[in-house]
MIMIGU-654663 format. One line per field, with one value per residue (C-alpha): x, y, z. Coordinates in nm, 2 decimals, padded with zeros to 4 digits, always signed. Each point is the difference from the previous one (the first is absolute). Layout:
<sites>
X: X|...
Y: Y|...
Z: Z|...
</sites>
This chain:
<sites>
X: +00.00|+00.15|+00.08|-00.28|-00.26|-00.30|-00.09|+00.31|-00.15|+00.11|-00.21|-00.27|+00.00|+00.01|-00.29|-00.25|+00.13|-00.12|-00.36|-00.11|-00.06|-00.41|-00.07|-00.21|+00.20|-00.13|+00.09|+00.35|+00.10|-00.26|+00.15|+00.38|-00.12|-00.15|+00.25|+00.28|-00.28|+00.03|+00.33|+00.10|-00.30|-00.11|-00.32|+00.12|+00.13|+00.01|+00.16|+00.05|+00.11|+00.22|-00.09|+00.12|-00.27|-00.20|+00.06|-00.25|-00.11|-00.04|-00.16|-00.02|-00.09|-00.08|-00.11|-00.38|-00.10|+00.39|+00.12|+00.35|+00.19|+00.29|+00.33|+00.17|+00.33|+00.08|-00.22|-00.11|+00.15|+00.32|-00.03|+00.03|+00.35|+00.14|+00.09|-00.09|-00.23|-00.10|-00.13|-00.09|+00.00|-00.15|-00.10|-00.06|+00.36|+00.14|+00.13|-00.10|-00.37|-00.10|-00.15|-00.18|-00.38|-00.08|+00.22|-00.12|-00.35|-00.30|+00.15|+00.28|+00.24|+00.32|+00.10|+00.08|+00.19|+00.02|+00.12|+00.04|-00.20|+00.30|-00.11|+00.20|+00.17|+00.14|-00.20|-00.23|-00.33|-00.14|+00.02|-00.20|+00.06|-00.21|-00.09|-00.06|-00.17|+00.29|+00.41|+00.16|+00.26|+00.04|+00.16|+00.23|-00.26|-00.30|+00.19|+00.10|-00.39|-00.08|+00.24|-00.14|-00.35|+00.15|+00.14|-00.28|-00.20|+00.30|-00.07|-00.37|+00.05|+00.24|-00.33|-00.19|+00.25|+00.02|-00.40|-00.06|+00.32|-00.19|-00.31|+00.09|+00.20|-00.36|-00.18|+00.29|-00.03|-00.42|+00.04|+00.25|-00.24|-00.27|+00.18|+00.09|-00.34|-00.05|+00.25|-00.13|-00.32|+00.09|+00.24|-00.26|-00.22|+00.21|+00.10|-00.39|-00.04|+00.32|-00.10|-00.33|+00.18|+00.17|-00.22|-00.09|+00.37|+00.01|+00.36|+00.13|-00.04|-00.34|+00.13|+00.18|+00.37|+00.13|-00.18|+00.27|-00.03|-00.25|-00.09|-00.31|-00.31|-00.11|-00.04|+00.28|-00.09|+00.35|+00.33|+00.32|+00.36|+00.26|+00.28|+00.25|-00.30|-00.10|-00.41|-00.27|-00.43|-00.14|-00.37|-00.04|+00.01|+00.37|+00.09|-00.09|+00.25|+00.30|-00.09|+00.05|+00.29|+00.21|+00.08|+00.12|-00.34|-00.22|-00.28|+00.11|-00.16|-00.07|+00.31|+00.25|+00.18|+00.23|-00.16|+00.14|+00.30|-00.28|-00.16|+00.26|+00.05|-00.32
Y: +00.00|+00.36|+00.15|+00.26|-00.10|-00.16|-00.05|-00.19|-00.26|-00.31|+00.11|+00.10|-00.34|-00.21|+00.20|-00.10|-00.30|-00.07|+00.14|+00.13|+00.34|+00.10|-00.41|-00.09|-00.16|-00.31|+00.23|-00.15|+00.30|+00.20|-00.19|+00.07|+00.37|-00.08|-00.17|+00.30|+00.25|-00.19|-00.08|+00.38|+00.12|+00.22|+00.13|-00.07|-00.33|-00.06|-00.26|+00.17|-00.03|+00.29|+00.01|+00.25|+00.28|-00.16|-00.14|-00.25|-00.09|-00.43|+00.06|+00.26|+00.03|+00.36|+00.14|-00.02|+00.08|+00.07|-00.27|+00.20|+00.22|+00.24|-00.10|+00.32|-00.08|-00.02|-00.31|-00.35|+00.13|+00.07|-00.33|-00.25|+00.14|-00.11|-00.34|+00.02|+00.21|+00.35|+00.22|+00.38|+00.07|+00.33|+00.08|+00.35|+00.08|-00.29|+00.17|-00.34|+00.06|+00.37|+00.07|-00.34|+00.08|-00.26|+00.17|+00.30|-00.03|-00.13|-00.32|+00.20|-00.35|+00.08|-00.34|-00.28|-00.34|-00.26|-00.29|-00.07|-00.29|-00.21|-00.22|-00.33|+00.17|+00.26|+00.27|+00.22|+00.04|+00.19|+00.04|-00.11|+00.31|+00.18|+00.37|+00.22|+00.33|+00.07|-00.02|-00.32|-00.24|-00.35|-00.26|-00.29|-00.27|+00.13|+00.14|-00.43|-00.10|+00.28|-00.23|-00.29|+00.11|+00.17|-00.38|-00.18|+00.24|-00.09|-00.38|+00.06|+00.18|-00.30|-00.26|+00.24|+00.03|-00.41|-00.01|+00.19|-00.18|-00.35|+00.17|+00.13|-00.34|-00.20|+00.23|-00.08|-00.37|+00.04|+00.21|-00.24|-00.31|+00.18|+00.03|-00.34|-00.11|+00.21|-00.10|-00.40|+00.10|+00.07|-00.23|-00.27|+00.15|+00.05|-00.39|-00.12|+00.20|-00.18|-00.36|+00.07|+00.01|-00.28|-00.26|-00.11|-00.15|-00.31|-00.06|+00.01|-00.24|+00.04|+00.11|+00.24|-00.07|+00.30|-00.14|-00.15|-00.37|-00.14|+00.21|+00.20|-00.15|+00.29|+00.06|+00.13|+00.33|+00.20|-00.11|+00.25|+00.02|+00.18|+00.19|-00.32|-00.20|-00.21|-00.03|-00.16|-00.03|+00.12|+00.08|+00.37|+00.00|-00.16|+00.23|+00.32|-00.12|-00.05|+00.35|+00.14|-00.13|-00.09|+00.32|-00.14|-00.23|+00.10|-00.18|-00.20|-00.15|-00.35|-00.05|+00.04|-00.28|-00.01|-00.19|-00.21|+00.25|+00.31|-00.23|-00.06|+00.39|+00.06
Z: +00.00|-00.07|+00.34|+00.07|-00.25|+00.05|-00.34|-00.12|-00.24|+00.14|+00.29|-00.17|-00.18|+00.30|+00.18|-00.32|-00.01|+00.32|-00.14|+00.38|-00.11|+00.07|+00.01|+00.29|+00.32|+00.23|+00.33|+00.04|-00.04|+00.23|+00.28|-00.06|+00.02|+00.32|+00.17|-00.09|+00.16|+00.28|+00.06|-00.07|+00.17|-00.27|-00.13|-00.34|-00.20|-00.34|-00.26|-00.34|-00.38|-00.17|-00.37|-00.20|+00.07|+00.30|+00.31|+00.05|+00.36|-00.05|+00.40|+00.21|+00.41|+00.15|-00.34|-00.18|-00.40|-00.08|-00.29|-00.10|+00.06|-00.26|-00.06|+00.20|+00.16|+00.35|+00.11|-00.23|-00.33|+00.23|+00.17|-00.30|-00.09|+00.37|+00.08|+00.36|+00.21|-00.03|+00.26|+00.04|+00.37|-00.05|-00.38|+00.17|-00.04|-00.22|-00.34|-00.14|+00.00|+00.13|-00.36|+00.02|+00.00|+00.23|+00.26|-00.07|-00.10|+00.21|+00.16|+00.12|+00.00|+00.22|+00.06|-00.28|-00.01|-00.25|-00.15|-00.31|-00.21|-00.20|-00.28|+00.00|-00.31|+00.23|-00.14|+00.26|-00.07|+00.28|+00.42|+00.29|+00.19|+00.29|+00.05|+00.32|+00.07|+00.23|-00.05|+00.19|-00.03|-00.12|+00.21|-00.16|+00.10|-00.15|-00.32|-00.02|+00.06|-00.30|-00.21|+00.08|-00.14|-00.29|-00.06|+00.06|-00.29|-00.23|+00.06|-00.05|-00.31|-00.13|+00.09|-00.16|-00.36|+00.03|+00.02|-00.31|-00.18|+00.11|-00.16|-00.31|-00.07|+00.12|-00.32|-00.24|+00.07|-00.07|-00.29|-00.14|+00.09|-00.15|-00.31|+00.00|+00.09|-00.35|-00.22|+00.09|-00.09|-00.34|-00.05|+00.06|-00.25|-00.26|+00.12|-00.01|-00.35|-00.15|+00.14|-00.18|-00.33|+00.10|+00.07|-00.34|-00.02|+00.17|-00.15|+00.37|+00.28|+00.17|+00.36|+00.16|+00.02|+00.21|+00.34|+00.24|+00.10|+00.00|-00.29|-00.09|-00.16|-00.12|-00.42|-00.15|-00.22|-00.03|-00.09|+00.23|-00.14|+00.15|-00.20|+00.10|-00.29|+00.26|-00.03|+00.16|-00.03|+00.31|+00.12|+00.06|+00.39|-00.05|-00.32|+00.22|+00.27|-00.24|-00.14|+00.30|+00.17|-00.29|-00.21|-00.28|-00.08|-00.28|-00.16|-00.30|-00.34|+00.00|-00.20|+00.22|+00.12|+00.38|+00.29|+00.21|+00.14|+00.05|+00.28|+00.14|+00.01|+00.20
</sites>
């Protein structure tokens, strides 16, 4: 990440590829923000994601009808360039974030600590950090406890990056069944169509000889070469099997000539 920018694109790119931003949350979250409240005592706990032009609050305790917030320096935006923790002991004073509107507007923040939210890519997507009306200090202990939740969100957001992998590899294998399922479907008409014109030609031994042993009983109607000129007279259950698994079968006229070392191809 380029020191001092929050919008370096390898950042960027790992914070969509999470896809987090503005989707709904199972309140995993909601209860990381609560348990930093409480072990900072603070009216104010939120976990949040720095995009480019936003910073999105994923859950938020102390605050009502606020969703995000700008991406001014001195608190979140600030946060995700750090490694460790960040804290404003009195934003009041702090050149860091006197300009910040949140300081300075109606919540009147003075006090802010957070940890930084680090993908398993090393990249940091946003903080869980908590905010007081009044300037204090953060001890050791509870700056370790605010890492520890700032982990455990990073672990949940690799559950929930595995979940939608598992997912979208669940909808390839349908859609590629699906299209199987199709392709069969015409295969085996375009099967039943040609054993149709077949079946006036009784030049050919009257069963199928592509079933394995004991053989099959049904009619033969289609005779199956391969591009080695090894061929066979199959029914069309057995004919639509060889077309699929063998790639180099093809339906052949009743002259072609190759039997015995196709079966034992099969």
């Amino acid at each position: 990440m380029t020191p001092g920018d929050h919008t370096a694109p390898d950042r960027l790119a790992a914070v969509r590829r999470y896809e987090i931003l503005d989707a709904p949350v199972d309140g995993t979250f909601d209860h990381v923000a609560e348990v930093a409240a409480a072990t900072f005592d603070t009216p104010i706990a939120l976990v949040t994601i720095v995009d480019a032009d936003r910073v999105w609050f994923a859950a938020s305790h102390g605050i009502e009808g606020v969703t995000e917030v700008g991406v001014e320096p001195g608190l979140c935006t600030s946060a995700v360039l750090r490694d460790g923790p960040y804290v404003v002991d009195d934003a009041a004073i702090d050149p860091r974030t006197l300009d910040h509107p949140l300081v300075r507007g109606e919540l009147g923040l003075r006090f802010y600590a957070a940890v930084p939210i680090t993908a398993a890519g090393g990249h940091r997507l946003g903080t869980v950090n908590v905010i007081d009306r009044e300037a204090r200090q953060a001890t050791d202990a509870r700056l370790r406890t605010l890492a520890t939740l700032a982990a455990i969100v990073s672990d949940h957001l690799e559950l929930r990056l595995a979940g939608l992998a598992a997912v979208r590899a669940e909808q390839r294998l349908r859609l590629d069944a699906e299209e199987r399922a199709t392709a069969s479907a015409r295969l085996a008409a375009r099967l039943q169509a040609a054993a149709h014109e077949h079946r006036r030609a009784r030049s050919h031994r009257a069963t199928c000889q592509l079933g394995r042993s004991p053989g099959c009983a049904e009619p033969a109607e289609l005779k199956v070469a391969d591009t080695w000129g090894d061929s066979a007279w199959g029914c069309v259950r057995h004919i639509e099997e060889v077309m699929v698994s063998v790639r180099s079968a093809f339906i052949a006229d009743e002259s072609t000539t190759g039997i015995g070392a196709y079966l034992t191809r099969l």
